[in-house]
PyMOL Python script that loads the backbone (N, CA, C, O; Angstrom):
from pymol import cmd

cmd.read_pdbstr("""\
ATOM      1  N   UNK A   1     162.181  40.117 108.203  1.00  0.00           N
ATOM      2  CA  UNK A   1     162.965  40.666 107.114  1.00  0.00           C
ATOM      3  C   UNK A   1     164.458  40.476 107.408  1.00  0.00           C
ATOM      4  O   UNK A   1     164.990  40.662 108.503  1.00  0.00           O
ATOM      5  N   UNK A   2     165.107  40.046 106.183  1.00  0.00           N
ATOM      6  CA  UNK A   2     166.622  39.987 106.466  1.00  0.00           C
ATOM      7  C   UNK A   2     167.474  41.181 106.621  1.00  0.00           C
ATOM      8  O   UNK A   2     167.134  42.240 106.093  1.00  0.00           O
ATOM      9  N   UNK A   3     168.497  41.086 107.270  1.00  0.00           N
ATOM     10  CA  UNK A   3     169.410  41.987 107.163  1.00  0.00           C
ATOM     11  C   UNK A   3     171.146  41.358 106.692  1.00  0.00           C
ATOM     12  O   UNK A   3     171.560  40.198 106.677  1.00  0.00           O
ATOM     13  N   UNK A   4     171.826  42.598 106.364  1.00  0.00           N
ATOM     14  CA  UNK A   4     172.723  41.889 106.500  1.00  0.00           C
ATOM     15  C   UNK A   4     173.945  42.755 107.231  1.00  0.00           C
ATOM     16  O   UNK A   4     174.297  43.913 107.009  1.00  0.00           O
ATOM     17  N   UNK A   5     174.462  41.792 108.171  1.00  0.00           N
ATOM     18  CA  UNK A   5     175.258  41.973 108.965  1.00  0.00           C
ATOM     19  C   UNK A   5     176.536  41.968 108.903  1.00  0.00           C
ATOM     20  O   UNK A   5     176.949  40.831 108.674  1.00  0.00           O
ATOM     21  N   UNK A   6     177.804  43.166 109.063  1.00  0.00           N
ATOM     22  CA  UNK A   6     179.035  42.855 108.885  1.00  0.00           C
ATOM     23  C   UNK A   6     179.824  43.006 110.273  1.00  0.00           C
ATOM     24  O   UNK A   6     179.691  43.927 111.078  1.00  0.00           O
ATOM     25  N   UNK A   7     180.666  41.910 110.371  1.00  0.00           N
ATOM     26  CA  UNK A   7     182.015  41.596 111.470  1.00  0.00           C
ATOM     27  C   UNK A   7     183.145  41.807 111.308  1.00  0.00           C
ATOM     28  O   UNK A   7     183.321  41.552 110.117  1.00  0.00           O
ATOM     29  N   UNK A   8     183.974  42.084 111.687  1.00  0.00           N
ATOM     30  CA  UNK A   8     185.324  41.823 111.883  1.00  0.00           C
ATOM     31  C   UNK A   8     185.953  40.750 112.260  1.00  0.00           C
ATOM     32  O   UNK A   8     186.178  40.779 113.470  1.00  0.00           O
ATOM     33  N   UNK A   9     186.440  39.546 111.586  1.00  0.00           N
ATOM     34  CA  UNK A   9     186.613  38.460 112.784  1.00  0.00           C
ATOM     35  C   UNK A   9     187.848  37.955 112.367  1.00  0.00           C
ATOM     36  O   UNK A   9     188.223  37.865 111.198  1.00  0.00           O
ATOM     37  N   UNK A  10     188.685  37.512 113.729  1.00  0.00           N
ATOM     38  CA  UNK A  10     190.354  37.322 113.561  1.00  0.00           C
ATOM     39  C   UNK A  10     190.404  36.328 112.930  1.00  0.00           C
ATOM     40  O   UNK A  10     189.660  35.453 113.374  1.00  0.00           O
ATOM     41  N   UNK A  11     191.126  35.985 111.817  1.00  0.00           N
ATOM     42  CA  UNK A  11     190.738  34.660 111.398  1.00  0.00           C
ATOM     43  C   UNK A  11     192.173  34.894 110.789  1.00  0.00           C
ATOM     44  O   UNK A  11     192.558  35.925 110.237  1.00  0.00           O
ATOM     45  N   UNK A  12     193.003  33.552 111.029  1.00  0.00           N
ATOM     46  CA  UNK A  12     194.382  33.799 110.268  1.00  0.00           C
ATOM     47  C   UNK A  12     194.730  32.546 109.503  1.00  0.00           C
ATOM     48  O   UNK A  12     195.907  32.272 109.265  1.00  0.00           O
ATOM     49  N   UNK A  13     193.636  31.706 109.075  1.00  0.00           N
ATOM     50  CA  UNK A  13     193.387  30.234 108.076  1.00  0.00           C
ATOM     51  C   UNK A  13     192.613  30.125 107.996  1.00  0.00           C
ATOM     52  O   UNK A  13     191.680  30.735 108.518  1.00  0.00           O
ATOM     53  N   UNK A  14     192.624  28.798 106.890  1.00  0.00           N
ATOM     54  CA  UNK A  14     190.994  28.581 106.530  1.00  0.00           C
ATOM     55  C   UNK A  14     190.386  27.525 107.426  1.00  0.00           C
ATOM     56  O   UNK A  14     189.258  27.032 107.447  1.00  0.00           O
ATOM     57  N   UNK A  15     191.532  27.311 108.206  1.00  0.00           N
ATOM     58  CA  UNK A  15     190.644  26.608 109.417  1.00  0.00           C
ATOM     59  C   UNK A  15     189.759  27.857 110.560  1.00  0.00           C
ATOM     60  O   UNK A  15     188.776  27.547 111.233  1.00  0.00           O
ATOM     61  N   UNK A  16     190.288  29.022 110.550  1.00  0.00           N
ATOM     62  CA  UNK A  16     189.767  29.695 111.202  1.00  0.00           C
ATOM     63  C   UNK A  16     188.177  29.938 110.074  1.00  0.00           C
ATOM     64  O   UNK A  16     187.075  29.965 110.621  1.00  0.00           O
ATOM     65  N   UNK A  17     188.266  30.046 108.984  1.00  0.00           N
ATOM     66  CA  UNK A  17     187.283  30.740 108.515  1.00  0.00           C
ATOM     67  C   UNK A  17     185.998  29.670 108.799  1.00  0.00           C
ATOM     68  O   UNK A  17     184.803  29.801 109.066  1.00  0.00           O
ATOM     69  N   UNK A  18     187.071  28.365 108.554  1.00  0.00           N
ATOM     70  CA  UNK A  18     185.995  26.951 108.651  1.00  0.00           C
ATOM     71  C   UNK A  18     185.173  26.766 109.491  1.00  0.00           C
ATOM     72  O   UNK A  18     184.100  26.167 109.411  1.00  0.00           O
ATOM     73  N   UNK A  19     185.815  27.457 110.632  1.00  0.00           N
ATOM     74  CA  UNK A  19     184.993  27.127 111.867  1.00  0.00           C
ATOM     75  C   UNK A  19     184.073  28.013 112.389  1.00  0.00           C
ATOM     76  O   UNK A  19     183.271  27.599 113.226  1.00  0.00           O
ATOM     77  N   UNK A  20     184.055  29.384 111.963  1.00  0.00           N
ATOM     78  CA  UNK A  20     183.072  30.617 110.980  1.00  0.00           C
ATOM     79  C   UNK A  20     182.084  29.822 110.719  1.00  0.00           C
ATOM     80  O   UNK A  20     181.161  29.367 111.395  1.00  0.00           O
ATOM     81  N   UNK A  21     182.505  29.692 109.340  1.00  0.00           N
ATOM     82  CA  UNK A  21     181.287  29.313 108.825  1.00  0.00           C
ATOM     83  C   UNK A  21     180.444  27.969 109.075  1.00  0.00           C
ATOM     84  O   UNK A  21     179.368  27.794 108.503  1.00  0.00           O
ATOM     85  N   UNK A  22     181.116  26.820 110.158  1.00  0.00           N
ATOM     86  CA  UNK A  22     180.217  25.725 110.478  1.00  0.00           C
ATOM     87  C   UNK A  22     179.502  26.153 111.589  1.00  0.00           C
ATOM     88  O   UNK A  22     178.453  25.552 111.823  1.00  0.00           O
ATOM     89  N   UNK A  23     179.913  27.266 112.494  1.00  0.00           N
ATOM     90  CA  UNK A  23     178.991  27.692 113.586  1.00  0.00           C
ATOM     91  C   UNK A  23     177.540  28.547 113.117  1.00  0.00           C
ATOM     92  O   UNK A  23     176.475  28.433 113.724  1.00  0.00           O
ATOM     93  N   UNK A  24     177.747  29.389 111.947  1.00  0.00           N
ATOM     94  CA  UNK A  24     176.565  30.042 111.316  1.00  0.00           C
ATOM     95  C   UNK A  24     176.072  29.089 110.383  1.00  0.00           C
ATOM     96  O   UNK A  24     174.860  29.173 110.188  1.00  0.00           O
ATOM     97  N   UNK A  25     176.825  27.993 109.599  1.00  0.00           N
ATOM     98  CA  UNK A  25     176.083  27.060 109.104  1.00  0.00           C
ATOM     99  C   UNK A  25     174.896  26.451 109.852  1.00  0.00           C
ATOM    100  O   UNK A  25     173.956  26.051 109.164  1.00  0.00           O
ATOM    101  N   UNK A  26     174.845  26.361 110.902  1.00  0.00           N
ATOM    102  CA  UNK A  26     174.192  25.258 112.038  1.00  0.00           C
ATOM    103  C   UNK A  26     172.994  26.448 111.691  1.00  0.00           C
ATOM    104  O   UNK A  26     171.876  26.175 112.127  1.00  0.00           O
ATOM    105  N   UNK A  27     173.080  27.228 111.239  1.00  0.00           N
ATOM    106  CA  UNK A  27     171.748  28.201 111.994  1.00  0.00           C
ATOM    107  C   UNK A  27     170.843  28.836 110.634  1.00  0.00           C
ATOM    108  O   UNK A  27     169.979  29.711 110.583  1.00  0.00           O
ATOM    109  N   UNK A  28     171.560  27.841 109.424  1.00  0.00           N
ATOM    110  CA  UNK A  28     171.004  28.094 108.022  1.00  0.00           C
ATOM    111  C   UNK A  28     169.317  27.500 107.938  1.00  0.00           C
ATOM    112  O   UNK A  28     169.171  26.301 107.698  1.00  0.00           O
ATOM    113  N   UNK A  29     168.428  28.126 108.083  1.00  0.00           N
ATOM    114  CA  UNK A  29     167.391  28.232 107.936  1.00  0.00           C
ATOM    115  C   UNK A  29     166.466  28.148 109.194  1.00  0.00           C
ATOM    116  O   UNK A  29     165.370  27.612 109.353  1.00  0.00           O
ATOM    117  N   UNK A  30     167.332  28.909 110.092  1.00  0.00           N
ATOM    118  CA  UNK A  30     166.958  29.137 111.551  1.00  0.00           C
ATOM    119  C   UNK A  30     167.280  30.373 111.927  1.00  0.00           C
ATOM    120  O   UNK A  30     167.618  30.600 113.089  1.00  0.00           O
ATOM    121  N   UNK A  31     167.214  31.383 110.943  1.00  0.00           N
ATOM    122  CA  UNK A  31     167.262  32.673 110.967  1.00  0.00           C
ATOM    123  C   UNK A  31     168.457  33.389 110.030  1.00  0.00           C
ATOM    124  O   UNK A  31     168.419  34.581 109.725  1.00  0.00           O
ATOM    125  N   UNK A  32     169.413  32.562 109.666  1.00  0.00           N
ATOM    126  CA  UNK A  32     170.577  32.368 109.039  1.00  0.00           C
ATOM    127  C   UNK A  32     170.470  32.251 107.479  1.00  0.00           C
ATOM    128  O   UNK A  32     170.319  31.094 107.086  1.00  0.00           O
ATOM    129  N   UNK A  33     170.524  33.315 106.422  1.00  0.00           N
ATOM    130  CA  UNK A  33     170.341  33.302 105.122  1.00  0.00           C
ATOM    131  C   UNK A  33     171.274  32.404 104.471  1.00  0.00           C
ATOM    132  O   UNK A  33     171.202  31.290 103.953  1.00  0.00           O
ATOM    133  N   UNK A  34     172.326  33.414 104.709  1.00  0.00           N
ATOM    134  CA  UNK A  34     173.349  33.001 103.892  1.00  0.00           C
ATOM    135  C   UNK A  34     174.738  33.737 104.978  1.00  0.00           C
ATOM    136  O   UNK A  34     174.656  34.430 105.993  1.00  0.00           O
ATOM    137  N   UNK A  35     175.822  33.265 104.293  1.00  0.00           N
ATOM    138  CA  UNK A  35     176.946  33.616 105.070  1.00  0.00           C
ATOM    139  C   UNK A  35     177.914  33.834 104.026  1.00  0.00           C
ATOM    140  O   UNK A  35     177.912  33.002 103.119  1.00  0.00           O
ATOM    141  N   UNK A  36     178.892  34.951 103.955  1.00  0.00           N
ATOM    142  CA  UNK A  36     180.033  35.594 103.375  1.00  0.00           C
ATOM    143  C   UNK A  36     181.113  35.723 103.849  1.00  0.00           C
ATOM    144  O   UNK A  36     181.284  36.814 104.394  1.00  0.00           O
ATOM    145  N   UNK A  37     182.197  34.829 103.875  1.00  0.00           N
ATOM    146  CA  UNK A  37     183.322  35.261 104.768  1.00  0.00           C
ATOM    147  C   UNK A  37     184.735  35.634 103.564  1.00  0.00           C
ATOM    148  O   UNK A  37     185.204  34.969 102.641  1.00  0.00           O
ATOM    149  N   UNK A  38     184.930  36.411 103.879  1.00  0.00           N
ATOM    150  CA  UNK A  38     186.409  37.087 103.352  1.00  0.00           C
ATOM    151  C   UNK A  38     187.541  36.898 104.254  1.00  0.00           C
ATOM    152  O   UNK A  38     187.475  37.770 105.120  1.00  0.00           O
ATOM    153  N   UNK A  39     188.759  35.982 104.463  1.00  0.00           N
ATOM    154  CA  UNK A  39     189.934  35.500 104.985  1.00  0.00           C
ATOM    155  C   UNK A  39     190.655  36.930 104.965  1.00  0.00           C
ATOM    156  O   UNK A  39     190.456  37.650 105.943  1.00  0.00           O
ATOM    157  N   UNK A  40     191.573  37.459 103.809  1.00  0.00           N
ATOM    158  CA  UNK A  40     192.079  38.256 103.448  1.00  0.00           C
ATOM    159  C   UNK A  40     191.774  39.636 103.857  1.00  0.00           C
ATOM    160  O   UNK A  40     192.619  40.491 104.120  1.00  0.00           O
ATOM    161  N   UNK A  41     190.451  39.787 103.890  1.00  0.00           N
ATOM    162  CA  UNK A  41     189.672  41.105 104.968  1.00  0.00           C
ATOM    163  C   UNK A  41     189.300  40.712 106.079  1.00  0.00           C
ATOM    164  O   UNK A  41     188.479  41.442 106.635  1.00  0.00           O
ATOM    165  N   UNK A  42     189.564  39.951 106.522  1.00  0.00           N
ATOM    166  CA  UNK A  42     188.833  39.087 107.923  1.00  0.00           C
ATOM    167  C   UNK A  42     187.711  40.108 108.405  1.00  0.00           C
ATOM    168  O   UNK A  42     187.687  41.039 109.211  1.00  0.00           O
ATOM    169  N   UNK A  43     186.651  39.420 107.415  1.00  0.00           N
ATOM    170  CA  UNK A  43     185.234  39.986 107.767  1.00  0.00           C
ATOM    171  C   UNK A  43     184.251  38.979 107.130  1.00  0.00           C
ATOM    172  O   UNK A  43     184.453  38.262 106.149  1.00  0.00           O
ATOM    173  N   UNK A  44     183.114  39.079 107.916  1.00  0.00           N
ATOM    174  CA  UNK A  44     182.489  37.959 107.643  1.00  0.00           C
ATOM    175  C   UNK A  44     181.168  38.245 107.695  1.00  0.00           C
ATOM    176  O   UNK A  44     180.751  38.115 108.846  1.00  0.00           O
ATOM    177  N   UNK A  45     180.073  38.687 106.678  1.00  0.00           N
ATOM    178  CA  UNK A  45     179.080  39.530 106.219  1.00  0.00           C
ATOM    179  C   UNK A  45     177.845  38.414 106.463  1.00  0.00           C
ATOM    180  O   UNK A  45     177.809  37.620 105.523  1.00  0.00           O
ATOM    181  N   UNK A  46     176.921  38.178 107.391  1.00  0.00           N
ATOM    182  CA  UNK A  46     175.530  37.270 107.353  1.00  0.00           C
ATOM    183  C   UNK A  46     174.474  37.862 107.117  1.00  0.00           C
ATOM    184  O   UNK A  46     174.255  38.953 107.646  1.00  0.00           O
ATOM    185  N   UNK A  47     173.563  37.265 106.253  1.00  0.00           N
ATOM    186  CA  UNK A  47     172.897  37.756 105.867  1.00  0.00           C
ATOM    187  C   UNK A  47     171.705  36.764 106.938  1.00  0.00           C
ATOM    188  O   UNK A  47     171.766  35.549 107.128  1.00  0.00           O
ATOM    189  N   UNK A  48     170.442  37.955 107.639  1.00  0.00           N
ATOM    190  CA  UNK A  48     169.848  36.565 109.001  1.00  0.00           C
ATOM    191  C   UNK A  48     168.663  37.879 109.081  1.00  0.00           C
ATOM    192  O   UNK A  48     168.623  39.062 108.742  1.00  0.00           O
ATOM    193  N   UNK A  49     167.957  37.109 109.596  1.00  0.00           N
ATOM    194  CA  UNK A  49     166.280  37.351 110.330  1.00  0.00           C
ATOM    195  C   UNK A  49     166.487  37.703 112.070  1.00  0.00           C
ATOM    196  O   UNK A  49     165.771  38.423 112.765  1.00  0.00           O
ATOM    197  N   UNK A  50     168.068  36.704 112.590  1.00  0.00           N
ATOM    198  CA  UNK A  50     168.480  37.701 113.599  1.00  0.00           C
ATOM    199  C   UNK A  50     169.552  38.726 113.880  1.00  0.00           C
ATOM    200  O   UNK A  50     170.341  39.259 113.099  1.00  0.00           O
ATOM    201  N   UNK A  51     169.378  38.888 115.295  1.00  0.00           N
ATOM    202  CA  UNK A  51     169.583  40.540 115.818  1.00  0.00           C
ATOM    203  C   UNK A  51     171.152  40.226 115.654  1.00  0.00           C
ATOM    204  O   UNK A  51     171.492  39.043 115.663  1.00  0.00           O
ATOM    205  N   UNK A  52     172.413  41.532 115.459  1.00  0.00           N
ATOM    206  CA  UNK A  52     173.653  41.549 115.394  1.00  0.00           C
ATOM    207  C   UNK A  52     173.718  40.894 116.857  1.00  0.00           C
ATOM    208  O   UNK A  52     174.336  39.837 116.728  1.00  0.00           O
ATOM    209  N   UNK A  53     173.393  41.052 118.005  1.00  0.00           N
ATOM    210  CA  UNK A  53     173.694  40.625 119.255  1.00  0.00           C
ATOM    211  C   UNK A  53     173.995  39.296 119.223  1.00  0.00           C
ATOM    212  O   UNK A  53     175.023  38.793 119.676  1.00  0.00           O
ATOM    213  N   UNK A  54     172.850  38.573 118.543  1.00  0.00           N
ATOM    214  CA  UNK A  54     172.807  37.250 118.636  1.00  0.00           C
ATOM    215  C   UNK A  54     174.041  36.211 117.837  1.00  0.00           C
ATOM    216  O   UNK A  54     174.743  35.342 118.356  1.00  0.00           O
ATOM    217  N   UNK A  55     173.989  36.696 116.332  1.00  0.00           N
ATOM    218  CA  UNK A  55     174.932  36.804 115.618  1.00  0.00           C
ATOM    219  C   UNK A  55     176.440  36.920 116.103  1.00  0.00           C
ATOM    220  O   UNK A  55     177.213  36.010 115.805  1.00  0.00           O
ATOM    221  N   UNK A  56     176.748  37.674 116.613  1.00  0.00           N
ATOM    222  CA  UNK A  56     177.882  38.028 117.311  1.00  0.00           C
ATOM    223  C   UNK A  56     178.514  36.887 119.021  1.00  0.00           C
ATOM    224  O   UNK A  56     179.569  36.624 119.599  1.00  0.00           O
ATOM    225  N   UNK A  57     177.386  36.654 119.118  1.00  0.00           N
ATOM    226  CA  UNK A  57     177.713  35.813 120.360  1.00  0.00           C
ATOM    227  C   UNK A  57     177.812  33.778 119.520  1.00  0.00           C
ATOM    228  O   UNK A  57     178.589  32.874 119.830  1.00  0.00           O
ATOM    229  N   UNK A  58     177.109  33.782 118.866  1.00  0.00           N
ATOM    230  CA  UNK A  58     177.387  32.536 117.624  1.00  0.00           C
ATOM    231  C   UNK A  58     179.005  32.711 117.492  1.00  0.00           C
ATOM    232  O   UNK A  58     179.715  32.042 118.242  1.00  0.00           O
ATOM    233  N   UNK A  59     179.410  33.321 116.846  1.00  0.00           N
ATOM    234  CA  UNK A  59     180.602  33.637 115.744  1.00  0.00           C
ATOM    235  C   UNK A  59     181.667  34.013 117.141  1.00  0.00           C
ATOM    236  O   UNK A  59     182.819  33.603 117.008  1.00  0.00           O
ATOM    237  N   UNK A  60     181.356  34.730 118.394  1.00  0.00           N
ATOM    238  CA  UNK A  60     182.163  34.340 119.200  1.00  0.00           C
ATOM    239  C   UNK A  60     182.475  32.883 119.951  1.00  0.00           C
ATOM    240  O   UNK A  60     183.558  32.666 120.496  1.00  0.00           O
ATOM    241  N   UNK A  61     181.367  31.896 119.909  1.00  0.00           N
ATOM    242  CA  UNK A  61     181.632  30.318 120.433  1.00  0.00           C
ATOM    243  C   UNK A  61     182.620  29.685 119.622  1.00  0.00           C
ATOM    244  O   UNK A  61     183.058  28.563 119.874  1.00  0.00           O
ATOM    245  N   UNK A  62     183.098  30.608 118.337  1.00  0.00           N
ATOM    246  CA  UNK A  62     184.191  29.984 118.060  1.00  0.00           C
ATOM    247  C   UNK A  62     186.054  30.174 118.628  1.00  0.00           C
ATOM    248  O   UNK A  62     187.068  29.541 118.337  1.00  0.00           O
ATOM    249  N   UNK A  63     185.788  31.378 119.549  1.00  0.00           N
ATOM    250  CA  UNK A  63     186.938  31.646 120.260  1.00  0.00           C
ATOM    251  C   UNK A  63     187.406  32.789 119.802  1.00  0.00           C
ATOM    252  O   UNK A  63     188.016  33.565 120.538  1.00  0.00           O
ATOM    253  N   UNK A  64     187.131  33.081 118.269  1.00  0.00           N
ATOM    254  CA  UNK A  64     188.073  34.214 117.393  1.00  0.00           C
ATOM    255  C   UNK A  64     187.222  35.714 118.270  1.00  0.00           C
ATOM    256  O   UNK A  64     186.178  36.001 118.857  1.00  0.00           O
ATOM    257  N   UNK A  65     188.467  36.283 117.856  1.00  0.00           N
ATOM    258  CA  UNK A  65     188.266  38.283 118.301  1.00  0.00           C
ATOM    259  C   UNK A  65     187.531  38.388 117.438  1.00  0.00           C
ATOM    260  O   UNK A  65     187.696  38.189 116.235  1.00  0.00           O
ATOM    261  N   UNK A  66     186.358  38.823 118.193  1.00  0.00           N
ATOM    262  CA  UNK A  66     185.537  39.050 116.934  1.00  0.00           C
ATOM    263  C   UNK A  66     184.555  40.780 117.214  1.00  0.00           C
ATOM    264  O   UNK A  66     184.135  41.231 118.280  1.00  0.00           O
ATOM    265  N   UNK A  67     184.485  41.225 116.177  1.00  0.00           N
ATOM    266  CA  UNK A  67     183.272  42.784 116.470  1.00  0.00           C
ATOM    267  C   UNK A  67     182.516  43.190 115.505  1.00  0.00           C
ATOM    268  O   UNK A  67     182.744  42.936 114.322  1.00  0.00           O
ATOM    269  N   UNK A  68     181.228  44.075 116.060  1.00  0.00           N
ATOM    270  CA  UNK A  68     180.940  44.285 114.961  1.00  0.00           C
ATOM    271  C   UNK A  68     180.690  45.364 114.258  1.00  0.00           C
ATOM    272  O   UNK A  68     180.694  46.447 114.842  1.00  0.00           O
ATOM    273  N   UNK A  69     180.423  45.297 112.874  1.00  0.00           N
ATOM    274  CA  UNK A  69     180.905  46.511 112.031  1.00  0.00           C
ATOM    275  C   UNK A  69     179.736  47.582 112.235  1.00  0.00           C
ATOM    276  O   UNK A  69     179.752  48.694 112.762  1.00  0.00           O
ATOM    277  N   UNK A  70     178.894  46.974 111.732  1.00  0.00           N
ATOM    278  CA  UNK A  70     177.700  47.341 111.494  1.00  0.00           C
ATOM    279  C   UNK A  70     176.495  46.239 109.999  1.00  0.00           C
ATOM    280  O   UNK A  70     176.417  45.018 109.863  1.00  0.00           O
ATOM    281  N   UNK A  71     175.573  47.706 108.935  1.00  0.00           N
ATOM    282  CA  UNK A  71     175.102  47.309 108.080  1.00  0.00           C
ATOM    283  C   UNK A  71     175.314  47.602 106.811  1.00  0.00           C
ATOM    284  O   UNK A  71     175.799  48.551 106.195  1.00  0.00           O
ATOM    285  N   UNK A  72     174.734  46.341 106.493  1.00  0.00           N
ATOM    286  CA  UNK A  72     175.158  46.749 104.748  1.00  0.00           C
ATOM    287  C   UNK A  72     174.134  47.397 103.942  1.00  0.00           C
ATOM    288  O   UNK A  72     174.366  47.692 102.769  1.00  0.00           O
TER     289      UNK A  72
END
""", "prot")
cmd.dss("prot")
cmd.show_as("cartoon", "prot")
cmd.util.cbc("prot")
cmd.orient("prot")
């Protein structure tokens, strides 16, 4: 069952967001629903089959400060 997951993540361009969303892209239909990122709120909402842990360590290989919120 999906959940969906919200972050906090430093993102200060859309190169930052870009690189967001090509690291959770990679994982779109490998547990990975869908992905929501907001620049302006720098938060970035996945919707996934996995655990926030896992999620969170993805979205950190991109370098950005990243935490997490909780659920939606």
């Amino acid at each position: 069952m999906s959940t969906t997951h919200i972050f906090n993540v430093e993102m200060t361009c859309e190169g930052c967001s870009g690189a967001v969303d090509r690291v959770l892209g990679r994982l779109k239909g490998q547990g990975v629903d869908s992905v929501s990122i907001s620049l302006p709120e720098q938060k970035v909402s996945v919707t996934s089959t996995l655990s926030a842990d896992q999620l969170l360590e993805v979205i950190k290989k991109t370098g950005k400060k990243t935490s997490y919120v909780g659920t939606q």
